[in-house]
Every structure is written in C-alpha cells, then in structure tokens.
N, CA, C and O atoms as a printed pandas DataFrame, in Angstrom:
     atom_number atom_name residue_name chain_id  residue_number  x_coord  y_coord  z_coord
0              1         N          UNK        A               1   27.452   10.668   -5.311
1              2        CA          UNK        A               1   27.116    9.322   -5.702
2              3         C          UNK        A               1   25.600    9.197   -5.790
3              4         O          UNK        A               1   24.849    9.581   -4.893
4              5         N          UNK        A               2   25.272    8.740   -6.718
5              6        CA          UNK        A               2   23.635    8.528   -6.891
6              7         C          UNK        A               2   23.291    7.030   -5.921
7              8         O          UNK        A               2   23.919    6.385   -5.082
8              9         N          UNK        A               3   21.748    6.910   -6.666
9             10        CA          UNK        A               3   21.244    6.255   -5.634
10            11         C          UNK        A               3   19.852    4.932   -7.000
11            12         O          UNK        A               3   19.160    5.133   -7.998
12            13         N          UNK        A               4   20.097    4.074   -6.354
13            14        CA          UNK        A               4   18.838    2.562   -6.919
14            15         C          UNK        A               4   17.939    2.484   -6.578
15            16         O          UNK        A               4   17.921    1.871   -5.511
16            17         N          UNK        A               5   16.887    2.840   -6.954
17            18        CA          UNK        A               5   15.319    2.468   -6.312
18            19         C          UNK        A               5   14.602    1.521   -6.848
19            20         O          UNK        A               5   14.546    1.682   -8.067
20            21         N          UNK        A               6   14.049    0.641   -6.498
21            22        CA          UNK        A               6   13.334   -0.617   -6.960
22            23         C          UNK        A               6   11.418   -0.754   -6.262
23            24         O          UNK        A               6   11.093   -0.995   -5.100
24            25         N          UNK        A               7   10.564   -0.520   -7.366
25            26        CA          UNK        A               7    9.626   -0.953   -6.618
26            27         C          UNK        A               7    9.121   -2.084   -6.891
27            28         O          UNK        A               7    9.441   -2.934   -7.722
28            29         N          UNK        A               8    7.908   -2.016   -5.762
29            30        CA          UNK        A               8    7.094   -3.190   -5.460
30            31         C          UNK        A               8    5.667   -3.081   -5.462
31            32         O          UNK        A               8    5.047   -2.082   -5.096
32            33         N          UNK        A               9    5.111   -4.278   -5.940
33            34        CA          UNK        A               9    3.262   -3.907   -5.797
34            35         C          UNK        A               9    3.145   -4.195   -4.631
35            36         O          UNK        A               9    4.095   -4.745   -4.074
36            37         N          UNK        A              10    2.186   -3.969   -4.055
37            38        CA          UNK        A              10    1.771   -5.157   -2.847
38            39         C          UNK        A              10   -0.187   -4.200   -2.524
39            40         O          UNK        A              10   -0.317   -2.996   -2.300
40            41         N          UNK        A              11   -1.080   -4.983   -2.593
41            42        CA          UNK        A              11   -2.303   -4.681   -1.969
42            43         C          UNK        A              11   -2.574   -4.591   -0.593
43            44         O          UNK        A              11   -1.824   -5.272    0.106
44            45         N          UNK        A              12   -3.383   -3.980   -0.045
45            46        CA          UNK        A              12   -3.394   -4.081    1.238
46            47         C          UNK        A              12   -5.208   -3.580    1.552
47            48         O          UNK        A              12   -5.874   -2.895    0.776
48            49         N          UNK        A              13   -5.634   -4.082    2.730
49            50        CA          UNK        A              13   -7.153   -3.726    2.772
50            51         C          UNK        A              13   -7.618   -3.297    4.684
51            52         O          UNK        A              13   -7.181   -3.452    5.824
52            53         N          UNK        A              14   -8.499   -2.837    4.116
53            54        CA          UNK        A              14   -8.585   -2.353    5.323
54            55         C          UNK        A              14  -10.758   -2.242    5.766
55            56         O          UNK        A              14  -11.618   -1.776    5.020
56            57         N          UNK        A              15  -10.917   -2.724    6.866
57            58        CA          UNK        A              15  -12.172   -2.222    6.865
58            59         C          UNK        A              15  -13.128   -1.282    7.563
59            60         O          UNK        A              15  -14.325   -1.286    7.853
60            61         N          UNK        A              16  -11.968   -0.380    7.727
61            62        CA          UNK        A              16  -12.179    1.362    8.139
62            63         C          UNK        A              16  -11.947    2.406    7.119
63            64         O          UNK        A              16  -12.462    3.516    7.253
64            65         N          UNK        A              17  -10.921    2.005    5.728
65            66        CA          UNK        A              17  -11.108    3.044    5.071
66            67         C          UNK        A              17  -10.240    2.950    3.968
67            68         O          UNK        A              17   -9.569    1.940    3.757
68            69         N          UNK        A              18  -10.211    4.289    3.009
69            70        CA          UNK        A              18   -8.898    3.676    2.195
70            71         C          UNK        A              18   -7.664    4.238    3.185
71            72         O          UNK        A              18   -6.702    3.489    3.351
72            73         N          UNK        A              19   -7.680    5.459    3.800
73            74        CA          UNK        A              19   -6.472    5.641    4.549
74            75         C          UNK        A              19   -6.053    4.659    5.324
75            76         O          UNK        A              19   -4.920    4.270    5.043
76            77         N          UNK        A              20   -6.506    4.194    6.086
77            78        CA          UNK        A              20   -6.562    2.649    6.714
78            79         C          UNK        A              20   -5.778    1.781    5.307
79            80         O          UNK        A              20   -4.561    1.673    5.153
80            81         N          UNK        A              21   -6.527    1.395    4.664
81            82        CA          UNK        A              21   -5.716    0.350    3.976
82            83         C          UNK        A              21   -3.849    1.157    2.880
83            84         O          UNK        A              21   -3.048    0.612    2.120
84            85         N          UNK        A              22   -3.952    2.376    3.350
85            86        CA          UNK        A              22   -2.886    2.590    2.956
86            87         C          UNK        A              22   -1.321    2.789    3.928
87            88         O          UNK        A              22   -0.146    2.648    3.592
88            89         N          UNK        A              23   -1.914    3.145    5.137
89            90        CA          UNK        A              23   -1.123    3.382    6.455
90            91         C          UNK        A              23   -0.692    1.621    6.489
91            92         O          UNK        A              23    0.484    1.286    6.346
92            93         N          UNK        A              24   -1.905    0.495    6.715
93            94        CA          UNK        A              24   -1.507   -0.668    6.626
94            95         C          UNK        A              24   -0.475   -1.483    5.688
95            96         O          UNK        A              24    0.229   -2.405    6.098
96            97         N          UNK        A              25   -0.499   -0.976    4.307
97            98        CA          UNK        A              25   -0.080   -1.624    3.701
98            99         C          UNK        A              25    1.987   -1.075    3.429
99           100         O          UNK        A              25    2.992   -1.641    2.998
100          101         N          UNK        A              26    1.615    0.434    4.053
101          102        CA          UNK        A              26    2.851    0.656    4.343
102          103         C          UNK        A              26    3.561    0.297    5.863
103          104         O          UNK        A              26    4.721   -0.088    6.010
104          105         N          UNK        A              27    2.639    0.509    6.866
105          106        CA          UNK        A              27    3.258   -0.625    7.765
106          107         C          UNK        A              27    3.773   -2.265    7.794
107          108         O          UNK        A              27    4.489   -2.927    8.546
108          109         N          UNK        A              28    3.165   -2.476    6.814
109          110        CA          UNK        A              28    3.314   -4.238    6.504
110          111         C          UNK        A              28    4.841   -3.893    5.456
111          112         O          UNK        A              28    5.827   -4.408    5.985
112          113         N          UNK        A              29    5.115   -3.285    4.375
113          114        CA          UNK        A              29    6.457   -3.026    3.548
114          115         C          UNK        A              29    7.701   -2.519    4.759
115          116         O          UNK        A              29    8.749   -3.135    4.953
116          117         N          UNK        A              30    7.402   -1.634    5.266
117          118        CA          UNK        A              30    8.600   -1.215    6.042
118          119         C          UNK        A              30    9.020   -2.710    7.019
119          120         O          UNK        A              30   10.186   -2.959    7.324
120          121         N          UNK        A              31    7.948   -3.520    7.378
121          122        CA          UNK        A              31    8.670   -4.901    8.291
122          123         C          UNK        A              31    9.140   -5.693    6.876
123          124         O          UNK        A              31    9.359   -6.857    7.210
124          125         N          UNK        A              32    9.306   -5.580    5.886
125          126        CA          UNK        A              32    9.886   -6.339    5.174
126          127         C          UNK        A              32   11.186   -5.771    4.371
127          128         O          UNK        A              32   12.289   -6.291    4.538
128          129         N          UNK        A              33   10.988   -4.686    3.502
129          130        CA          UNK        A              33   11.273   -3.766    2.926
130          131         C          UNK        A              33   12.351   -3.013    3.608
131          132         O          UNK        A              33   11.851   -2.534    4.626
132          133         N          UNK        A              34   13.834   -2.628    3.496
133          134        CA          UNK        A              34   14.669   -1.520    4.194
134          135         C          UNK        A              34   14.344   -0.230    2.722
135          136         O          UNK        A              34   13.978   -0.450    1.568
136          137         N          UNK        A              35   14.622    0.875    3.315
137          138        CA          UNK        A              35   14.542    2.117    2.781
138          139         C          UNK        A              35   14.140    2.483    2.019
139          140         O          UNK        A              35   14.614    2.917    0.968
140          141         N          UNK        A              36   12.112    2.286    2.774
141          142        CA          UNK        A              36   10.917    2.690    1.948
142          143         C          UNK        A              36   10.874    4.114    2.055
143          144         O          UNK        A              36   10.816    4.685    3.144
144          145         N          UNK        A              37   10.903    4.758    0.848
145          146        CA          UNK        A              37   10.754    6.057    0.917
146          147         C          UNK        A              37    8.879    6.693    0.148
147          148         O          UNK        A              37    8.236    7.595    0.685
148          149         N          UNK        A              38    8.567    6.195   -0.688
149          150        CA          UNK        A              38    7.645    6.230   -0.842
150          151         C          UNK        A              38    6.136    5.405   -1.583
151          152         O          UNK        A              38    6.262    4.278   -2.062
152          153         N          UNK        A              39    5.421    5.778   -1.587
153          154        CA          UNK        A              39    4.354    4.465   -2.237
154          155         C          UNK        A              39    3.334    5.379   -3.552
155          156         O          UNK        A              39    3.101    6.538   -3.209
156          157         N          UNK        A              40    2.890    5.079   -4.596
157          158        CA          UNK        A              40    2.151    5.448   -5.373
158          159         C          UNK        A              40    0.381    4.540   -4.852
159          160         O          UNK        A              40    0.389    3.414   -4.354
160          161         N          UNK        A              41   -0.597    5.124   -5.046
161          162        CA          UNK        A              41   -1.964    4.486   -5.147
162          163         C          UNK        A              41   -2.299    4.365   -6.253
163          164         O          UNK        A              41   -2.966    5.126   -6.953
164          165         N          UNK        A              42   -1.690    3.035   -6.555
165          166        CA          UNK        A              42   -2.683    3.112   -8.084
166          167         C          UNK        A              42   -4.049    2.672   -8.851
167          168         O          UNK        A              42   -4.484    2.811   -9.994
168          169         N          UNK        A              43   -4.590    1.957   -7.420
169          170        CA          UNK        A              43   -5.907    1.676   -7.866
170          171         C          UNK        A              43   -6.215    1.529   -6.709
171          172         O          UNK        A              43   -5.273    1.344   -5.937
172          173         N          UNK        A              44   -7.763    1.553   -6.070
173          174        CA          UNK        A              44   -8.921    1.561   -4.959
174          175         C          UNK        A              44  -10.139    1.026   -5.547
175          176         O          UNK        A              44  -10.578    1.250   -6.675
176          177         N          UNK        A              45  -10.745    0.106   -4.407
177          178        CA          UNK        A              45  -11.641   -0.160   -5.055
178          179         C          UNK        A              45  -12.598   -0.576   -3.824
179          180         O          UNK        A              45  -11.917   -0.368   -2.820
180          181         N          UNK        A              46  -13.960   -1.104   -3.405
181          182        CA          UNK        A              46  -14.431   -1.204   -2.147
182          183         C          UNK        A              46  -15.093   -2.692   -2.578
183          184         O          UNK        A              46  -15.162   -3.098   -3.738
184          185         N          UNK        A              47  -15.422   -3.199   -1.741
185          186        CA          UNK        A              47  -16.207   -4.495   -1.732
186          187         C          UNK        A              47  -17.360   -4.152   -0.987
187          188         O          UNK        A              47  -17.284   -3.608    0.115
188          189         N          UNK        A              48  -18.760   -4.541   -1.716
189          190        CA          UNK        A              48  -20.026   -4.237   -0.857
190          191         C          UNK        A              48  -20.742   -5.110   -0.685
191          192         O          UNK        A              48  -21.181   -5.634   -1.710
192          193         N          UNK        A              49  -21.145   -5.611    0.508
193          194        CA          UNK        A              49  -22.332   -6.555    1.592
194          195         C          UNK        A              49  -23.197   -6.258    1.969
195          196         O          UNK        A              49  -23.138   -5.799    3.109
196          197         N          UNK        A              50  -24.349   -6.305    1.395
197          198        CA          UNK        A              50  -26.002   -5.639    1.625
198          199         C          UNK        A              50  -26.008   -4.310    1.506
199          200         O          UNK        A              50  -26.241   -3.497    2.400
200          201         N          UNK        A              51  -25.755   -4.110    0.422
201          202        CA          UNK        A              51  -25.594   -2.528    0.397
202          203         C          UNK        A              51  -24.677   -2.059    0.915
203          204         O          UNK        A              51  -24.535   -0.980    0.339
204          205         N          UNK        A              52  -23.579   -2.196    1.988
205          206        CA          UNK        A              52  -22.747   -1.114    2.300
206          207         C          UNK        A              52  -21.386   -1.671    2.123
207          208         O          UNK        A              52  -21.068   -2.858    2.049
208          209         N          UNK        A              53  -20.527   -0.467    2.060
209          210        CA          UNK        A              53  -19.347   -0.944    1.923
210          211         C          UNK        A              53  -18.608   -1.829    2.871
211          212         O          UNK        A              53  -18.621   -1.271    3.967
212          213         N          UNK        A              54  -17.855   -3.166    2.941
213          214        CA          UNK        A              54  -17.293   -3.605    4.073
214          215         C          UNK        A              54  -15.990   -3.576    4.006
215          216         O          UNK        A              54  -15.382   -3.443    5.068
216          217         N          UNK        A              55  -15.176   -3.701    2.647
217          218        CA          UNK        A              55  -13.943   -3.466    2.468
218          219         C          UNK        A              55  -13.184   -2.636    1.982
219          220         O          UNK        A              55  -13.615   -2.168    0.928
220          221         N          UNK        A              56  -12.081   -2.194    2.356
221          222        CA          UNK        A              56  -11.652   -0.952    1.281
222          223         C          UNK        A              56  -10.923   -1.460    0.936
223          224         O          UNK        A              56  -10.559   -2.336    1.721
224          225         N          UNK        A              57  -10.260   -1.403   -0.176
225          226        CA          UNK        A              57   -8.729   -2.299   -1.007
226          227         C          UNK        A              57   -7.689   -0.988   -1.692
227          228         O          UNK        A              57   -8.098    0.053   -2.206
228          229         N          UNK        A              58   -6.485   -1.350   -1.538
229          230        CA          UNK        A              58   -5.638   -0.544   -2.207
230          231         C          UNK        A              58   -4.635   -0.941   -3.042
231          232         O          UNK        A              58   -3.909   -1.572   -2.274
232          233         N          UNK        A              59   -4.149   -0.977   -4.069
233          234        CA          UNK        A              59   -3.462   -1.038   -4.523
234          235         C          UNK        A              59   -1.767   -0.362   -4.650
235          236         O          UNK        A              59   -1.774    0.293   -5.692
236          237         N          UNK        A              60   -0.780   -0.302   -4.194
237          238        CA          UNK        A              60   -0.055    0.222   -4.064
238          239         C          UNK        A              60    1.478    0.063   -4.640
239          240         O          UNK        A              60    1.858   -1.108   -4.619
240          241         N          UNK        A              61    2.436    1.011   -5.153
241          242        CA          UNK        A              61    3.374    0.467   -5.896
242          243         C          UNK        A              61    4.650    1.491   -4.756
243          244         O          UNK        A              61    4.694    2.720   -4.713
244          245         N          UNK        A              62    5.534    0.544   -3.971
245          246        CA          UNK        A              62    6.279    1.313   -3.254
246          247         C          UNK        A              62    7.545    1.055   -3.619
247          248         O          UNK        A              62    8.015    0.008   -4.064
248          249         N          UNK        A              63    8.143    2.245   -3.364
249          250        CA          UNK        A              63    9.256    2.111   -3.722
250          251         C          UNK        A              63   10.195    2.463   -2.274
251          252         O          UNK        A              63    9.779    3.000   -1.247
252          253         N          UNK        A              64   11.952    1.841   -2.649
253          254        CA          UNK        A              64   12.481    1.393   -1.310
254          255         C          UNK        A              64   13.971    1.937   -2.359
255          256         O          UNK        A              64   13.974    2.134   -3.574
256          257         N          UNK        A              65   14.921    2.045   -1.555
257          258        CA          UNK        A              65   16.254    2.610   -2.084
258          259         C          UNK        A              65   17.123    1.501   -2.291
259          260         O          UNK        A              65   16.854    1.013   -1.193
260          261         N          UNK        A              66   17.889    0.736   -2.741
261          262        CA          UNK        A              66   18.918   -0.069   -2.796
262          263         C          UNK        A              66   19.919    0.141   -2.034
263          264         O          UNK        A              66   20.413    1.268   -2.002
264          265         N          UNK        A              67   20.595   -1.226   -1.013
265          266        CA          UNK        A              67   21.569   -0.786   -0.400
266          267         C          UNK        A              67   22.962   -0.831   -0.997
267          268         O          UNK        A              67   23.919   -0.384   -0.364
C-alpha cells in the first residue's frame, strides 16, 4: 500500500544561526504536524544591525505523511 505526503511552508528564525533556525523550525512542525519526515531549505537570508548579523531566517518546506 502506498503512502500521501503533503507539504507545508513555515519560516522559522533564529539568533544563533541558520542551523538554529532550522532545528527550531522543525521542532515547532513536529508539535503541530504528525509524521514529519522531512523539510527542504529553500531560502536563508540574515537581518543586519550595525553591521552585524542579528538574525538568521529560514525558509522551509516540510513535508509530513498522511494518516
């Protein structure tokens, strides 16, 4: 028997890093989300405050299995 996968966008940010904003933004899908199996990055981008970076941003498209 096969199987339904449906994704989802969702952004997520972080201001330690992009790994940071990607660990986050998959911790935040799995409390919503049942049977996240994986996430694509499809865009990054940083926000900068006097010169340095303060935000990291991610863009992310995850996908979850149908029950």
């Amino acid at each position: 028997m096969g199987s339904v996968a449906r994704i989802t966008n969702i952004s997520a940010r972080s201001d330690k890093g992009f790994d940071d904003a990607v660990e986050t933004g998959i911790q935040r899908a799995n409390q919503t989300l049942r049977n996240v199996q994986g996430a694509w990055v499809k865009d990054q981008k940083v926000e900068v405050v006097d010169g340095k970076i303060a935000v990291w941003q991610v863009a992310l498209e995850v996908t979850f299995i149908l029950e």
